[in-house]
Structure formats: C-alpha cells, structure tokens
C-alpha positions in Angstrom: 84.9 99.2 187.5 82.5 98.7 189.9 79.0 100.9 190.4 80.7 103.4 193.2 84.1 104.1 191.9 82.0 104.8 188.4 79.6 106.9 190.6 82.7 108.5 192.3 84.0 109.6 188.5 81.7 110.9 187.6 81.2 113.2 191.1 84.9 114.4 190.6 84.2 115.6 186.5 81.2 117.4 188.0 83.1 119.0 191.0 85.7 120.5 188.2 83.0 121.9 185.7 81.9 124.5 187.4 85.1 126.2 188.4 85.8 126.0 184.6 82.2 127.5 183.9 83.3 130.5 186.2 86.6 131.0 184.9 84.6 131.3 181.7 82.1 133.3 182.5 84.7 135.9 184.1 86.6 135.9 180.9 83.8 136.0 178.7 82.8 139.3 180.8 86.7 140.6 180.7 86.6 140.1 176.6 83.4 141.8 176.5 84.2 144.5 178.9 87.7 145.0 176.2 86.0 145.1 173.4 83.5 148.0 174.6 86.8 149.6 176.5 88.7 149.2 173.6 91.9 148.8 176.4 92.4 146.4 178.8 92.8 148.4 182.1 89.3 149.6 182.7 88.2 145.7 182.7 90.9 144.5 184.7 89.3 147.5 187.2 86.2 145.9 186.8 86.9 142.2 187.0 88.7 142.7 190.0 85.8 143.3 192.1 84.3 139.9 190.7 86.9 137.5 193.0 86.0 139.8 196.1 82.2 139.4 196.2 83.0 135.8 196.3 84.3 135.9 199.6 80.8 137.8 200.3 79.4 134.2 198.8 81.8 132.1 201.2 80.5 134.2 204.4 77.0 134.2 203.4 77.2 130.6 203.3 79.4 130.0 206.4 77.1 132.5 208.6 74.0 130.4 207.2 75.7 127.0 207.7 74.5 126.3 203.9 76.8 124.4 201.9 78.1 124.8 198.0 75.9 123.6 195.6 74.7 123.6 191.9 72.2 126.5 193.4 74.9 128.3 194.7 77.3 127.8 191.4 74.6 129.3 189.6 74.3 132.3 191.8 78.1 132.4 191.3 77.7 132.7 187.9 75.0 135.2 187.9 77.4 137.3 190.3 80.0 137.5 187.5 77.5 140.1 185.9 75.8 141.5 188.6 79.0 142.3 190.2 80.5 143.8 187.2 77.5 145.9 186.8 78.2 148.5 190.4 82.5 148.5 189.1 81.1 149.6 185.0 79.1 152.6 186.3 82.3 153.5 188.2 84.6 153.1 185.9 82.8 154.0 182.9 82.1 157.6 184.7 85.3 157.8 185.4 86.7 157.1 182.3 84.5 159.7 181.1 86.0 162.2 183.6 89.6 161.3 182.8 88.9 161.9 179.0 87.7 165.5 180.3 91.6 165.9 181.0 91.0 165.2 185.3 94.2 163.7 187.2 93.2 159.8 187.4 92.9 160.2 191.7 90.3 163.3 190.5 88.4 161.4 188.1 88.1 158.2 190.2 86.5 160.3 193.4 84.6 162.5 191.1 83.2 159.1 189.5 82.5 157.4 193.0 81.0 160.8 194.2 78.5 161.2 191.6 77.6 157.8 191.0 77.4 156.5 194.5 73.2 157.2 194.8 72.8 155.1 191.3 75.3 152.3 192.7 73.2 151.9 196.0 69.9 152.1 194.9 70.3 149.3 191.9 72.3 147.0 194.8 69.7 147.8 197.2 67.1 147.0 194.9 69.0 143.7 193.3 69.6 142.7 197.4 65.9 143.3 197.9 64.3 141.7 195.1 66.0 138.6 195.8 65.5 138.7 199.8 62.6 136.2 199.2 65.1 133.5 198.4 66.6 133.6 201.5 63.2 133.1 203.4 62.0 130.6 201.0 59.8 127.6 202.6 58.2 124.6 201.0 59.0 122.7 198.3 62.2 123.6 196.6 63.0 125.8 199.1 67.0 124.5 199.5 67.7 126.0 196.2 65.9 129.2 196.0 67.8 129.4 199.7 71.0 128.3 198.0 70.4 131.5 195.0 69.7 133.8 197.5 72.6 132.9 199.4 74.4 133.6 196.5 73.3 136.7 195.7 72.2 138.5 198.3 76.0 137.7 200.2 77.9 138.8 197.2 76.5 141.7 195.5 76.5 142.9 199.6 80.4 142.3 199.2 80.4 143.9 195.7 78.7 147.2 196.7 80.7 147.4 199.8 84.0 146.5 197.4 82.9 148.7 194.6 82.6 151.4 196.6 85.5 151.3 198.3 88.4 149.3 195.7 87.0 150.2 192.3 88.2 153.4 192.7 92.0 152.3 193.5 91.6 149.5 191.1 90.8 152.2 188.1 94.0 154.4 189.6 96.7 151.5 189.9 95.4 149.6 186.3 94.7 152.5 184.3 98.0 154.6 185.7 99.5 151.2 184.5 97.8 151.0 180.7 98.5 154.8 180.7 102.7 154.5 181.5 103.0 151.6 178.8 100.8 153.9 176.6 103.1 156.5 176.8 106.6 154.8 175.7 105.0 154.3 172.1 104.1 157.7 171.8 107.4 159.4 172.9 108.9 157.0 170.7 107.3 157.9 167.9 107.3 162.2 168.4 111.0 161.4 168.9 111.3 159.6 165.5 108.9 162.4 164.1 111.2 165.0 165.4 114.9 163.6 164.1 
C-alpha cells in the first residue's frame, strides 16, 4: 500500500466517525430525554426538531461559502443539546398542561403561548453570545468561524422550528403514545369487569 492510498484510508474512517458521533449523541439525548419522560413520545417531539436545525447548519454554511469541517461537526454536536433545550421547555410545559386534564391541541398552544418569551430570550442570548465567532479574525479564526457557523445557523433554525413544529410534533407523537396507551387499559377494565 503505497503512502496516498494509506492516507486516503485513513480520510474515509474519519469522514464516517462523525456521522456516527451524531447519531450517538442524538440517541444518547433521546435515552436521556426517556428516562426523565418516562415515555417515548415527548422525546420523539423533542428530537425531531434536532434533524431540522441542521438544515439551518447546511444554509448557514452555503450562504457563507464555508465548508464542513471538524469545527463545524463539533458545532453539530453541540446543536444536539442546544437544540433539544427550546423543544424541552415546550414540551415539558405542555406535558404539564395535558396532565392538568387540557385537550393535547390546548395544552400544546397553551405551552407555546406561555413559554414563547423564555424560548426567545435563551435563543437570542445563545445566538448572541456566540456572534463573535462568526466575526472572528486572526489566528484560528477558520474554526471559531466554522463553530459559529454552527451554531448561530442552527439554533436560528431551531427557535424558528421550535416554535412553529414542536407544538404539532407533541400533538401527532403524544396522540400516538396516548392511542397505544389506551388499548392496554380497556383491555384490562374489560377483564376487570367480566
């Protein structure tokens, strides 16, 4: 094997670990998010949201002409959590109001309604705070740029995304969890009753 195809190798392993690194990190968050749920349809609400502030990544780096790099993996990454963090303070309201015996469509806006100030100001201040990185210069300045990029483009995508799909992603999954729920339940009164 010659230096360059050995070189080439060991480019392709690399290209592959971080997709595998996400897909972790997404499941690690999902596993988490179930054990705190105790049920699998609020984190399926939240986790959602995480595949749609990629594409806020993907534009932020198209409109910027920057290309996908370890930086910008690691912003990934970082996304997975910050992402989840505006679709938990959703849902988790909103679980809240549905436990208060609210229709899931009641709930869901109620949640959005009253936590809509919180969601924006920790986004705003999240996008703020790491603004700098975009208009890093000097030494190193490719991959704060690269982080920012990162980001600053997806938790713009996850606000927007929270905001808007969070809501229907709590109605359709937990409508969902709540229907399978049910057949047990029935089942068993029914035994109960005979």
């Amino acid at each position: 094997m010659s230096y360059q195809e050995k070189r080439l190798s060991e480019s392709t392993s690399l290209t592959e670990n971080p997709t595998f690194i996400l897909i972790l990190s997404i499941a690690l968050v999902f596993l988490v998010l179930t054990a705190q749920y105790e049920n699998w349809t609020s984190p399926m609400a939240v986790i959602a949201v995480v595949p749609l502030s990629a594409l806020g990544v993907v534009l932020a780096l198209l409109s910027r002409g920057a290309d996908n790099n370890v930086y910008t993996q690691i912003g990934l990454v970082l996304l997975v959590a910050l992402a989840s963090k505006n679709a938990i303070l959703i849902v988790e309201f909103a679980a809240e109001q549905r436990r208060d015996s609210k229709s899931l469509v009641e709930a869901a806006i109620s949640a959005a309604t009253l936590r809509f100030r919180a969601i924006l100001m920790t986004a705003f201040s999240l996008i703020l705070g790491f603004f700098p990185l975009l208009v890093a210069a000097g030494a190193g300045a490719a991959s704060r740029q690269a982080v920012g990029n990162a980001v600053v483009g997806g938790m713009a995508a996850a606000t927007l995304f929270s905001l808007l799909l969070v809501l229907s992603f709590f109605v359709i999954f937990r409508s969902l969890g709540e229907m399978f729920d049910s057949k047990p339940k029935n089942e068993t009164a029914m035994e109960n009753a005979t």
